[in-house]
N, C-alpha and C positions, 0 to 999 in steps of 0.2 A: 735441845727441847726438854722441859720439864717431865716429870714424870705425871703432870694432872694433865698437861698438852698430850704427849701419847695417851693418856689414858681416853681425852677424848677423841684423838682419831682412831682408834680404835672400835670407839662405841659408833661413831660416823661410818666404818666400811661395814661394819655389823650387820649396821641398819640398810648401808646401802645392798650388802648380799644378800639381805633377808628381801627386801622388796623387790628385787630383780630375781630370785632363785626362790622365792617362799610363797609363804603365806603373807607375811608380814605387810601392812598398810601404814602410808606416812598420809599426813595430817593434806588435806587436803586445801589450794586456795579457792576463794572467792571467784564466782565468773570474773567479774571486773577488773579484777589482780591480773588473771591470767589474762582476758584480753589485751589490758596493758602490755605483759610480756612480750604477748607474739608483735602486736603492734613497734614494739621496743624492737624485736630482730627484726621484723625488715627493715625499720629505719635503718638499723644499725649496716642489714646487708646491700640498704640503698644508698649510705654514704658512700660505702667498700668500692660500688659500680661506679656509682658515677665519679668519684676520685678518677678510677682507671679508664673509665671512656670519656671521661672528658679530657683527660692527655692524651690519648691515643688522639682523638679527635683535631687539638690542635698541635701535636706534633707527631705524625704519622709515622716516622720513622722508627721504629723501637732501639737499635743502638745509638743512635744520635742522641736518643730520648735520653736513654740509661747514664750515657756521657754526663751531661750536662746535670740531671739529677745528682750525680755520685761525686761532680765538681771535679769529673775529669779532663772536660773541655777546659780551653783556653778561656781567663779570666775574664767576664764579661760577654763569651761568648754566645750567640742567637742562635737557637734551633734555624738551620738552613730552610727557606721556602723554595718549595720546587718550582715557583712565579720566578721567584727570584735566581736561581741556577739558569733558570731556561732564560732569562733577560739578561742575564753575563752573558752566556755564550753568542747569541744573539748579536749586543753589544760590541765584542770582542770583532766577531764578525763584519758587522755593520764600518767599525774603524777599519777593515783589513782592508774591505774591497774598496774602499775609497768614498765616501759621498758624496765628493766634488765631481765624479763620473760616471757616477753610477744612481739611478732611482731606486734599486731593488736595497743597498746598501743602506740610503737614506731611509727607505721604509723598516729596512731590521733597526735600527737605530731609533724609531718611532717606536717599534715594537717591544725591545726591548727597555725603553726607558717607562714605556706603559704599566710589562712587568714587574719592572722594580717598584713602581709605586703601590701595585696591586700586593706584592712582598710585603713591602711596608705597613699597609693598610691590617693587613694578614697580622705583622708584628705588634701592632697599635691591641687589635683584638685579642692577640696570646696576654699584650701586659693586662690589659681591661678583665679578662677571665679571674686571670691569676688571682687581680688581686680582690676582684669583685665576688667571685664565688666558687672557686679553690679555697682560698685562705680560707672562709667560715669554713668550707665543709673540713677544712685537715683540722681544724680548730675545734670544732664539733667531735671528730674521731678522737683525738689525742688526749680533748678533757672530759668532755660531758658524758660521751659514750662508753669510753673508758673507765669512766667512771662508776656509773651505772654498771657494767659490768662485772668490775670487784665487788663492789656491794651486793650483785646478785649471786655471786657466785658464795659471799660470808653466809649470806641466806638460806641457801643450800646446804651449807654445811651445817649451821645452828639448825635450822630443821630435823635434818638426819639426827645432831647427838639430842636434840628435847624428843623427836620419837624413839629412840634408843631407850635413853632413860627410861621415858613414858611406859612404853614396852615391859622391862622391866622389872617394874610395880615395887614388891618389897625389897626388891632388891637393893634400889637404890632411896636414898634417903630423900622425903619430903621439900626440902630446901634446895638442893639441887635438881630435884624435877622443877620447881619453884623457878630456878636461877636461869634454867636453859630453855625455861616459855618466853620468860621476861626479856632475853637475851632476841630469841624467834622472832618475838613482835616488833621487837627494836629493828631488829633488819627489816624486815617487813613491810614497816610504817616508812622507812628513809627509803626503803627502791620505791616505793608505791610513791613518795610524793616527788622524788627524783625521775621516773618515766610518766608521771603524768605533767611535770613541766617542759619535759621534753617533748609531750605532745600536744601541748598546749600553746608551743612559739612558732605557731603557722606565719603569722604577720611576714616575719623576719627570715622566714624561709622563702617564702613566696617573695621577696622583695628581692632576694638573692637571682633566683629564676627570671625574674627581671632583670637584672644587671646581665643576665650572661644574652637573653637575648636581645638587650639593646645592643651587646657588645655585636654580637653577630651580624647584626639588623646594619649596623653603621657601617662595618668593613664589607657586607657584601653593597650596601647603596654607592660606597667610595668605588670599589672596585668597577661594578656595573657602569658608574659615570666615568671612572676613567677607560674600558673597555670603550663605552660611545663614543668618548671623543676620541680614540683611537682608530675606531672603525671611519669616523667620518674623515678623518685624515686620509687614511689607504684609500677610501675611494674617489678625492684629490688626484690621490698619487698617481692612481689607474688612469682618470681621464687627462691629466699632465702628459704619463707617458704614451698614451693613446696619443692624443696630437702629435706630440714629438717623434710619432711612430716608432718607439720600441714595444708596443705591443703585439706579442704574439699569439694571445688568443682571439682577436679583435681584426681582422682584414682592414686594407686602406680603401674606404669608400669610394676614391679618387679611382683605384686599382679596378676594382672589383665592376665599376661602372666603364671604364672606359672597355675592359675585357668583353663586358655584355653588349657594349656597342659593335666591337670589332666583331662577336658572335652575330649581331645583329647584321651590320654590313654580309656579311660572308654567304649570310641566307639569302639577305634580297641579289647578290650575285648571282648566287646561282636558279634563284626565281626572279626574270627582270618582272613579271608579270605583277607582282606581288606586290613589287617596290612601285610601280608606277599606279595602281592601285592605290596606297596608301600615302602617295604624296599627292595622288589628289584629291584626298578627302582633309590632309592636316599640313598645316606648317610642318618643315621638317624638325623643329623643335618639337613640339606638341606630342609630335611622332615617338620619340624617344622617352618621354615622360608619360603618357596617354595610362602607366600601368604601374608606377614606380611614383614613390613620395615625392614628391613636386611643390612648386611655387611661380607663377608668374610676376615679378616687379612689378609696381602697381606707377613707379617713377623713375627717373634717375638717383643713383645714389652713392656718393664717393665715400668707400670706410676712412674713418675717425680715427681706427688706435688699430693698433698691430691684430693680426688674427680676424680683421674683419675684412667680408669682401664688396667689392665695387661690382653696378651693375649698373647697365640701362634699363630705359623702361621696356617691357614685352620679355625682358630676358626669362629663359626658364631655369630654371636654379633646382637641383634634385638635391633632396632633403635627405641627411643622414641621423639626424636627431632633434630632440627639441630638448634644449639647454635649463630654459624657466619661459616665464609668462609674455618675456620678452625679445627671446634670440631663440633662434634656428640654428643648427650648423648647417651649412650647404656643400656643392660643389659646385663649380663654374668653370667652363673650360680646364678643367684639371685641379684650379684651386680648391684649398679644404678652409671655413672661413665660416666665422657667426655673422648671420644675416639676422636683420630686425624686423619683427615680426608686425611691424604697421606701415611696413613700406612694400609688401609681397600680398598676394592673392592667392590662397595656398588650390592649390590645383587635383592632386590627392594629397592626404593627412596623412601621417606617420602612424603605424597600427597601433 
């Protein structure tokens, strides 16, 4: 360093001990100036945020994160999605138990290939960010802000040595107080037209904030459609294995009605009174339906395709569900079976 460079940082801490420990007063900015400034840090402290919450945000993980920023992960490798972990193992699963034998199997295998797409979607959105409003904002940090910066920070100093000088008086020669206003205003005038273009390119910011929440907007609408059409799967699955009777949360309608018959018989045994009463007032069909969802055949009717059932006409058929606008499932004499619903007389409705 020269010996004019010391001489003026010298005059620079002078000034700056005088006005923090003294009397001493430094030149004062303009409202406008300074509002700029402050305006200028928070920008500057709202790139700092959002840089750091918007990675937290799409990769949650902080060592995984660190990894992969410092290119200590495997070349080309993706921030893992926790969709996507939970849809391997899943997956993994789903091949173990078998699908060819198992429904629960097939549905992990549904499930997991769901997540992996929802992963996916996840990953479409990290590249979409990245490059849509990451990149400006680390761009923004590393030139303009940066920039702005050094310059305010030269400003600060040529301030301190033209009050210095100023200060002063005869001390220092005319020309030099001269030299380090001229120098002041120079800083002055380039932050001032540097933080008011900085505040000035709203367009291009706000269009960025678009970009991230389209990005957002798209992987959650993908996700949500693939989640639907996953849920409508599984409840396939459910009524598949319902019929096929591996459902355990679900009783066999067949069961559960013939049980409340054998209950029923067992009463009028030991009431004959009861029984002879009530078959003379009903068919004994009638009788068994008179309080339970019901249907009388309205004709004869031989089922068409597997899963449906045959009835005559007057038959009573006790209703376990209604399927759509057009089929009933029933039961008949033990069988479980979609019955059409313009060939029955529904006798009680399904709640």
């Amino acid at each position: 360093m020269s010996f004019a460079g010391f001489k003026k940082q010298i005059n620079k801490a002078n000034q700056f001990v005088s006005e923090k420990m003294g009397s001493a007063e430094g030149t004062k900015m303009e409202d406008e100036f300074v509002e700029l400034e402050r305006k200028t840090d928070v920008m500057t402290n709202l790139v700092t945020q959002l840089l750091g919450k918007t990675k937290e945000y799409l990769q949650p993980n902080p060592a995984v994160r660190a990894k992969i920023y410092m290119h200590m992960a495997a070349q080309g490798a993706k921030y893992p999605q926790p969709e996507g972990a939970l849809g391997d193992i899943m997956l993994k699963s789903g091949h173990d138990l078998d699908p060819q034998v198992s429904d629960y199997a097939s549905a992990l295998l549904d499930v997991g290939s769901a997540l992996i797409e929802v992963a996916d979607a996840r990953d479409v959105m990290d590249a979409q960010v990245h490059e849509n409003f990451l990149m400006p904002l680390h761009e923004l940090d590393e030139k303009q802000l940066k920039e702005i910066a050094q310059h305010r920070k030269k400003l600060q100093g040529r301030r301190l040595d033209f009050d210095c000088k100023k200060r002063k008086g005869n001390k220092i020669s005319v020309e030099e107080v001269k030299m380090a206003q001229y120098k002041f205003e120079e800083s002055k005038t380039i932050c001032q037209e540097q933080m008011t273009v900085l505040m000035g390119n709203e367009v291009e910011r706000i269009h960025q904030l678009s970009q991230l929440i389209c990005a957002m907007l798209e992987h959650h609408k993908k996700s949500a459609d693939t989640l639907e059409r996953l849920l409508l799967l599984l409840n396939k699955r459910v009524q598949a294995s319902s019929r096929n009777g591996n459902a355990a949360v679900k009783p066999n309608p067949a069961e559960v009605l013939a049980d409340q018959g054998k209950s029923e018989a067992s009463a009028k045994g030991t009431n004959p009174l009861a029984g002879e009463s009530d078959s003379a007032e009903k068919p004994k069909e009638e009788q068994t339906a008179s309080n339970k969802p019901s249907c009388r055949a309205k004709c004869d009717y031989k089922a068409e395709k597997d899963g449906e059932l045959s009835f005559s006409d007057g038959q009573i058929i006790m209703l376990s569900e209604k399927l759509n606008e057009n089929w009933y499932e029933g039961i008949l004499d033990g069988k479980l079976g979609r019955v059409p619903v313009k060939h029955v007389e529904i006798l009680v409705d399904l709640p």
